[in-house]
C-alpha positions as CSV (number, residue, x, y, z in Angstrom):
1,X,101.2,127.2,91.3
2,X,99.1,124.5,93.5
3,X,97.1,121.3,91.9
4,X,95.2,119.3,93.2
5,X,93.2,115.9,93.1
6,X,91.4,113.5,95.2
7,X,93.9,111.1,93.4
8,X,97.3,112.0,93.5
9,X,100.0,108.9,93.3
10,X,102.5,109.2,95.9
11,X,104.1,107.0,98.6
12,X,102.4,103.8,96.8
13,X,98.9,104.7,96.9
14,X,96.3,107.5,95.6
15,X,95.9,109.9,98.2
16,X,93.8,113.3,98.5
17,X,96.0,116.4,98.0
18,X,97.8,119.5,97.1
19,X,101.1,119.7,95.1
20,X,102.7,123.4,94.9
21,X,105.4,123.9,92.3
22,X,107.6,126.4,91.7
23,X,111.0,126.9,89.5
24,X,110.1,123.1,87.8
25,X,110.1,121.5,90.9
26,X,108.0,120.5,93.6
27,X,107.8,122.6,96.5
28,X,105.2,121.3,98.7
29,X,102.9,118.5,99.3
30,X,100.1,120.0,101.3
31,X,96.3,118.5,102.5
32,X,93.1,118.2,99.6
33,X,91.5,121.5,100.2
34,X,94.1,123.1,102.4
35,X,95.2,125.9,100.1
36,X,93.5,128.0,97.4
37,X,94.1,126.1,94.3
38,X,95.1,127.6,90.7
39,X,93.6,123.7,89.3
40,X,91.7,121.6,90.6
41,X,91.6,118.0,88.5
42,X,88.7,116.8,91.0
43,X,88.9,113.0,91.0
44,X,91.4,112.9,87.7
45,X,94.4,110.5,88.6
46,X,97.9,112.6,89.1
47,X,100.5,110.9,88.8
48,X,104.5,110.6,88.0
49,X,105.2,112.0,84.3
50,X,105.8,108.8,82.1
51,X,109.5,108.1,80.9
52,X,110.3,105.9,77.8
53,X,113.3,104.5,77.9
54,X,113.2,102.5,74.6
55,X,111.1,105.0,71.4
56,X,112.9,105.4,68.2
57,X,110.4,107.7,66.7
58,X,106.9,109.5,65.8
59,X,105.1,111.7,63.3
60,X,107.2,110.7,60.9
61,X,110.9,111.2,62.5
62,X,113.4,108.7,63.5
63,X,116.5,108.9,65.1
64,X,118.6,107.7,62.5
65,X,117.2,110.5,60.4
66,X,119.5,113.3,62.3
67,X,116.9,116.3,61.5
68,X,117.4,119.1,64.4
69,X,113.4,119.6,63.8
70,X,112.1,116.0,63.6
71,X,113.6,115.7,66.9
72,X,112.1,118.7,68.5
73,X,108.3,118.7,66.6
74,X,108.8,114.8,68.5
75,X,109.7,115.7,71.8
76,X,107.7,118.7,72.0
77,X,104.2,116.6,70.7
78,X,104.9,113.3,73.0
79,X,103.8,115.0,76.0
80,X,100.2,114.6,74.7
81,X,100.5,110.6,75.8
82,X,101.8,112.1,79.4
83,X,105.3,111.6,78.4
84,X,108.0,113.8,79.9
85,X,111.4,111.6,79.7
86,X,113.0,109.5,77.0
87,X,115.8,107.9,75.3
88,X,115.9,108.3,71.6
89,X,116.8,105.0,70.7
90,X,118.8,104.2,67.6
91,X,118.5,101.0,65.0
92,X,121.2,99.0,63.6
93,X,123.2,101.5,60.8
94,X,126.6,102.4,59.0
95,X,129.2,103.9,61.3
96,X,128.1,107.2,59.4
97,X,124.4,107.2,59.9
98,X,125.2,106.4,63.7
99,X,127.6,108.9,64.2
100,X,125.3,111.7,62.2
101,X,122.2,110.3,64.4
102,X,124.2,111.0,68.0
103,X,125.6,114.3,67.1
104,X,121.9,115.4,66.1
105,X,120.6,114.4,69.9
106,X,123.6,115.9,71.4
107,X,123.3,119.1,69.0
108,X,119.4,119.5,70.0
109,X,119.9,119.2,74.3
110,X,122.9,121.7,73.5
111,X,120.8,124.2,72.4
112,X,117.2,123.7,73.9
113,X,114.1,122.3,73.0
114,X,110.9,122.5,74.5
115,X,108.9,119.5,75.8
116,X,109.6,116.4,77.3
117,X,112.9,116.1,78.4
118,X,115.8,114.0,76.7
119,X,117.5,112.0,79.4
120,X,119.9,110.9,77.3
121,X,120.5,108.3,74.3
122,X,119.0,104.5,73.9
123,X,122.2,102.9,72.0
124,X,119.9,99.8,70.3
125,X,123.4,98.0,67.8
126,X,125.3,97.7,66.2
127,X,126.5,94.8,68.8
128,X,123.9,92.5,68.4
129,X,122.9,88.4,67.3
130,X,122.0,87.7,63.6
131,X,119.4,84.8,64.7
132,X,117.5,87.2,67.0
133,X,118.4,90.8,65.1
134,X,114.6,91.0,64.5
135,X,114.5,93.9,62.1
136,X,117.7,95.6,62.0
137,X,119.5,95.6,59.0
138,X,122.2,92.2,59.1
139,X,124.8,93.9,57.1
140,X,125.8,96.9,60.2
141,X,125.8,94.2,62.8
142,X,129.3,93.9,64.5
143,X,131.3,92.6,67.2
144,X,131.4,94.6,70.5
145,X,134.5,97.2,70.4
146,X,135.5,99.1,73.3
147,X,137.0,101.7,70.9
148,X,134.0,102.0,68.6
149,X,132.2,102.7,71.3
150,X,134.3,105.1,72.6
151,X,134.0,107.0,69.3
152,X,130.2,106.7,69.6
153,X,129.9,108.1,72.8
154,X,132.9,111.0,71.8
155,X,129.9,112.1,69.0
156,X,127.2,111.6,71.5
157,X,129.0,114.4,73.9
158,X,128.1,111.6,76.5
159,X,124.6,111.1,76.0
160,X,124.5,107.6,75.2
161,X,123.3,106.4,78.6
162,X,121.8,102.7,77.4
163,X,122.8,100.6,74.8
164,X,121.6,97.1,74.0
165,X,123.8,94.8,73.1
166,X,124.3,90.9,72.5
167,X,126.7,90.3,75.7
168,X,127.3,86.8,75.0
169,X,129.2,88.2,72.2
170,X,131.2,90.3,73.9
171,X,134.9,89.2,74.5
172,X,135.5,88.6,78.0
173,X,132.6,91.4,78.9
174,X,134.7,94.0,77.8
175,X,132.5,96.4,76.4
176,X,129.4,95.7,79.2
177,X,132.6,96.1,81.8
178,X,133.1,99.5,80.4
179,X,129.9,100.8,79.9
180,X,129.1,99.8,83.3
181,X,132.0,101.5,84.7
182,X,131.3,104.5,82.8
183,X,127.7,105.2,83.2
184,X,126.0,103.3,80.8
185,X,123.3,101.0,81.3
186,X,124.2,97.5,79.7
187,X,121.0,96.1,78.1
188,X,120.7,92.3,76.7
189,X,118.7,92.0,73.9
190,X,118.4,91.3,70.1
191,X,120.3,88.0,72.1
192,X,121.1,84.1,72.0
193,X,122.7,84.1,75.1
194,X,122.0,81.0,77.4
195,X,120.1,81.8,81.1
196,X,124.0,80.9,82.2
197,X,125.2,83.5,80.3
198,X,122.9,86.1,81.0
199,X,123.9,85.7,84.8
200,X,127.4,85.9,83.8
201,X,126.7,89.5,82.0
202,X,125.1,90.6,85.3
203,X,127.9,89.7,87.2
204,X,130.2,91.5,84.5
205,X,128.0,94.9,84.9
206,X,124.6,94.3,82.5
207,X,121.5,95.7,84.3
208,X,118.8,95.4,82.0
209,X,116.6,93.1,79.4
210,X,115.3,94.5,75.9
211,X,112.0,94.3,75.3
212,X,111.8,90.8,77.1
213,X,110.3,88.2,74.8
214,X,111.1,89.5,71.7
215,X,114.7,89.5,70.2
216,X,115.8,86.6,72.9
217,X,115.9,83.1,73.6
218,X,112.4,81.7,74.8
219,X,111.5,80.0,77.5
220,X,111.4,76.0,77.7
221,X,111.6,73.9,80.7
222,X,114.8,72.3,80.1
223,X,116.8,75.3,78.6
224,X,115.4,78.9,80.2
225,X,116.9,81.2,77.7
226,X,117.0,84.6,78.1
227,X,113.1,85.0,79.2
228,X,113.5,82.4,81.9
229,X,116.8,85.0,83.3
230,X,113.9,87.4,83.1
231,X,112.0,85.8,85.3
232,X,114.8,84.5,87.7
233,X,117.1,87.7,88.0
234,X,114.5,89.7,90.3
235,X,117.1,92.4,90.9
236,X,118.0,92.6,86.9
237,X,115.3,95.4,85.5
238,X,113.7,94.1,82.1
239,X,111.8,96.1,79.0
240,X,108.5,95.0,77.9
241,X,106.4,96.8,74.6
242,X,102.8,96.6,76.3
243,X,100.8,97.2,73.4
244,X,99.4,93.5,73.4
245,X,100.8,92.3,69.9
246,X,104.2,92.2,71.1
247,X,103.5,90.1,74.3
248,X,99.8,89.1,75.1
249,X,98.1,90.3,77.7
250,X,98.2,86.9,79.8
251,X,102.4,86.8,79.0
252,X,102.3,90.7,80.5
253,X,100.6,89.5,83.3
254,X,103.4,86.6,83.5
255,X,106.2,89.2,83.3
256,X,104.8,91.5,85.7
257,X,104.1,88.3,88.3
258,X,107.5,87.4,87.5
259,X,109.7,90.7,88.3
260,X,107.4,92.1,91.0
261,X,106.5,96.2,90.9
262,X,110.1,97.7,91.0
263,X,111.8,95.8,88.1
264,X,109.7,95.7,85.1
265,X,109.6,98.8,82.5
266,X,107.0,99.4,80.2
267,X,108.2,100.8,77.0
268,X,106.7,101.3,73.8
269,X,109.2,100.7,71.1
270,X,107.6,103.5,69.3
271,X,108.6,104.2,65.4
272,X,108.3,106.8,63.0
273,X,104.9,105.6,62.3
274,X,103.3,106.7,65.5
275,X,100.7,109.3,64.5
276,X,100.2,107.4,61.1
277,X,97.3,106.0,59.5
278,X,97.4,102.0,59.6
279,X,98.3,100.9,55.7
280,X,101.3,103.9,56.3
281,X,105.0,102.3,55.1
282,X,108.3,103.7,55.8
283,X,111.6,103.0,55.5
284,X,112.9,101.8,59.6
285,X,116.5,100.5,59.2
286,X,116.6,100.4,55.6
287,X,114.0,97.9,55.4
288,X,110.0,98.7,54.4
289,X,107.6,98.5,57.3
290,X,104.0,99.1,57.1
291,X,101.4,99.7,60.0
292,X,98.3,97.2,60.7
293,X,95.2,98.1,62.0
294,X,95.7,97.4,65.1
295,X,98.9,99.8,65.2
296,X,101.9,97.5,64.7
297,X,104.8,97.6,62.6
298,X,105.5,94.6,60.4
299,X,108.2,93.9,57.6
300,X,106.6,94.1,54.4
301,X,109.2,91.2,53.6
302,X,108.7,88.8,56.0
303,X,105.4,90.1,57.4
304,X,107.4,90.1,60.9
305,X,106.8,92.5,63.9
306,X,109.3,95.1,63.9
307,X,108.2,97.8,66.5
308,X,105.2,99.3,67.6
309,X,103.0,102.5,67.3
310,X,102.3,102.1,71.1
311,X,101.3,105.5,73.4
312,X,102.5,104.8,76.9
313,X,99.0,106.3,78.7
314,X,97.2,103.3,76.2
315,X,100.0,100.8,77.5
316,X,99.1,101.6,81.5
317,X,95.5,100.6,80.2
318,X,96.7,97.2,79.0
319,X,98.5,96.7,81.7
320,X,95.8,97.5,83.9
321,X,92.6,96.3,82.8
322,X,93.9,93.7,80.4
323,X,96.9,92.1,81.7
324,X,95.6,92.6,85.4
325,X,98.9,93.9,86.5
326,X,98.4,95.5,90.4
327,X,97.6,99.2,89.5
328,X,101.2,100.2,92.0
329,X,102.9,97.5,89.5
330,X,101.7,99.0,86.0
331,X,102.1,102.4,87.4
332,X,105.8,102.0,88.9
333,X,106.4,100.0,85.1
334,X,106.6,104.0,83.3
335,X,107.5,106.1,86.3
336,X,110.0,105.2,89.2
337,X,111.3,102.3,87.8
338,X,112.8,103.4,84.2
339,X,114.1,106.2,86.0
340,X,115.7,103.7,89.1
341,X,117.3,102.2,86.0
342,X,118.7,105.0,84.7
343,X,119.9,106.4,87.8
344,X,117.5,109.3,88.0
345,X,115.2,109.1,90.7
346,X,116.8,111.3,92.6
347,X,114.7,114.0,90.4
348,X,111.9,112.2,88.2
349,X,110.0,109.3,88.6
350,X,107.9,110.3,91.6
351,X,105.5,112.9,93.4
352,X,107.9,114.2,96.4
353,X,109.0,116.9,97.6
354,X,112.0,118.2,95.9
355,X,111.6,116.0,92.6
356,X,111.2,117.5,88.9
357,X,107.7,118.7,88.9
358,X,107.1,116.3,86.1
359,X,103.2,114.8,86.3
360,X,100.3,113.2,83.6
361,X,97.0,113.4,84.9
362,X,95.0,111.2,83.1
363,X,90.9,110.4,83.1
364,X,89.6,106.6,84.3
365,X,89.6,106.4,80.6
366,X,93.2,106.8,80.4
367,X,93.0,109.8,78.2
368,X,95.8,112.6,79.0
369,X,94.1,115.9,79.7
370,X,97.1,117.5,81.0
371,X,100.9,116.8,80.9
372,X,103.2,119.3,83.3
373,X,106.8,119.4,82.1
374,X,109.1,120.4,84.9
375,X,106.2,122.1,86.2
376,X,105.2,123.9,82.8
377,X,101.4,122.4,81.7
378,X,101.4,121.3,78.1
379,X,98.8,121.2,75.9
380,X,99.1,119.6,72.0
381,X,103.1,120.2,72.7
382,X,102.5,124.1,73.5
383,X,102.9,125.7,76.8
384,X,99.7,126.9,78.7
């Protein structure tokens, strides 16, 4: 099969071309008009599928839930936004609702599924800060163990490749030590650590920020906190939910200035409630949430943000023609970077020859109007 577009994103720019794809992969990258074409997306943008690295959630399914079938209906309908990698991320829970929720991801990659593709698991807790655990439940938080972990990642079958953690309460690094050794991405966040002490987890092994600005120590000119690491660690990759509630557009715009275009992640933090009505409530963590018009997630409590209903394709927008990110910047943000990250761009995260033939083509209004999964188009979650 050949595509083309007189905007196809590769090599940093939008160029005029052909990509042939065969067996889920790309093949070829050949001149605009040089072959006979099977579609032709005229001056549609092409570009790298979209990878979340940080989504607990939609149309009513979270990952603590550990249905076979809420998974998949998820995975298989989130390729309408131009998704086609993720994480499903867990919240804060008893030993037993974790365990239950890993062995349901691991059970689903075991035997197949059909849409975008699950990279592996977003370990969000237990190991977290009571000042800053935003909305997960107070009562699951623990201490770091090494050999709860272990027993995590045993039920996971290995899957759990990011986990987000408080470091500063981790003895002597242990736990970011051995998740870094073994594969894991070490994630700060939900966080009171010090600037000082976020160095100190990136010299132990940490490689990441969660959802920077929110769950962390602000910023003040005489004690940085955990957003001032953000901005001064240019080589430490940092999360950010770009729907506009949870950062405004002007503190996007900040971020992005900050980390330059091959650091910064776009994620959207994306519940159960995505594909819900606003006035919706569920149950996230144990505690009620309900969704506002404007498509965040609040405590019904404390009326404080606790995730997002975001769509990735309406996040690039934001970041784009709100926030004023560079268009390589906001582009790179839910592409090549999560998937540097993660250790994956050998295969995903760009338009080469050789990678996963995973692309979103999108409209100049940022609507999706196609979504190829390793090559296969998708359309409302169902194969062409």
């Amino acid at each position: 099969m050949i595509i083309q577009s007189r905007k196809v994103w590769f090599a940093d720019q939008f160029v005029e071309a052909q990509i042939e794809i065969e067996d889920g992969k790309i093949v070829n990258i050949y001149n605009y008009m040089e072959k006979p074409v099977d579609c032709d997306y005229g001056s549609n943008w092409i570009l790298p599928g979209f990878i979340d690295l940080h989504c607990h959630g939609a149309y009513g399914f979270d990952t603590n839930d550990a249905e076979e079938e809420g998974l998949r209906n998820w995975v298989r309908n989130i390729v309408n936004e131009g998704v086609t990698a993720l994480l499903p991320t867990t919240i804060t829970q008893s030993e037993e609702v974790l365990t239950n929720a890993l062995k349901n991801v691991a059970r689903v990659v075991r035997e197949g599924y059909t849409g975008a593709e699950i990279l592996g698991i977003h370990f969000e807790g237990p190991y977290l800060d009571m000042k800053y655990k935003g909305a997960q439940p107070e009562q699951y938080i623990r201490k770091p163990s090494v050999e709860q972990f272990k027993k995590y990642q045993e039920a996971a079958d290995g899957l759990i490749k990011y986990i987000t953690m408080a470091t500063e309460a981790d003895e002597d690094f242990a736990l970011t030590r051995y998740c870094a050794e073994h594969g894991v991405v070490v994630s700060i966040g939900h966080s009171a650590a010090t600037s000082q002490e976020a160095v100190q987890a990136f010299a132990h092994g940490a490689r990441s920020m969660t959802h920077v600005y929110n769950g962390m120590t602000p910023f003040n000119h005489r004690a940085n906190g955990l957003v001032g690491a953000a901005y001064r660690m240019k080589s430490m990759y940092g999360e950010i939910i770009c729907d506009g509630n949870h950062s405004t557009p002007a503190a996007l715009h900040q971020f992005f200035e900050a980390k330059g275009p091959h650091y910064g992640m776009m994620v959207s933090d994306a519940l159960m409630a995505k594909g819900s009505p606003a006035g919706s409530r569920f149950i996230f963590g144990g505690n009620e949430i309900e969704i506002y018009p404007d498509g965040s997630a609040h405590l019904t409590s404390t009326k404080g943000l606790a995730g997002s209903t975001l769509h990735i394709n309406e996040g690039l927008r934001i970041l784009i023609e709100e926030a004023l990110v560079p268009v390589d910047t906001a582009i790179n943000s839910c592409t090549k970077n999560p998937a540097a990250c993660l250790r994956v761009d050998d295969r995903k995260g760009s338009i080469k020859v050789g990678m996963d033939a995973d692309l979103a083509v999108l409209n100049r209004e940022y609507q999706v109007l196609q979504t190829y999964c390793m090559g296969r188009p998708m359309l409302n979650g169902q194969t062409d």
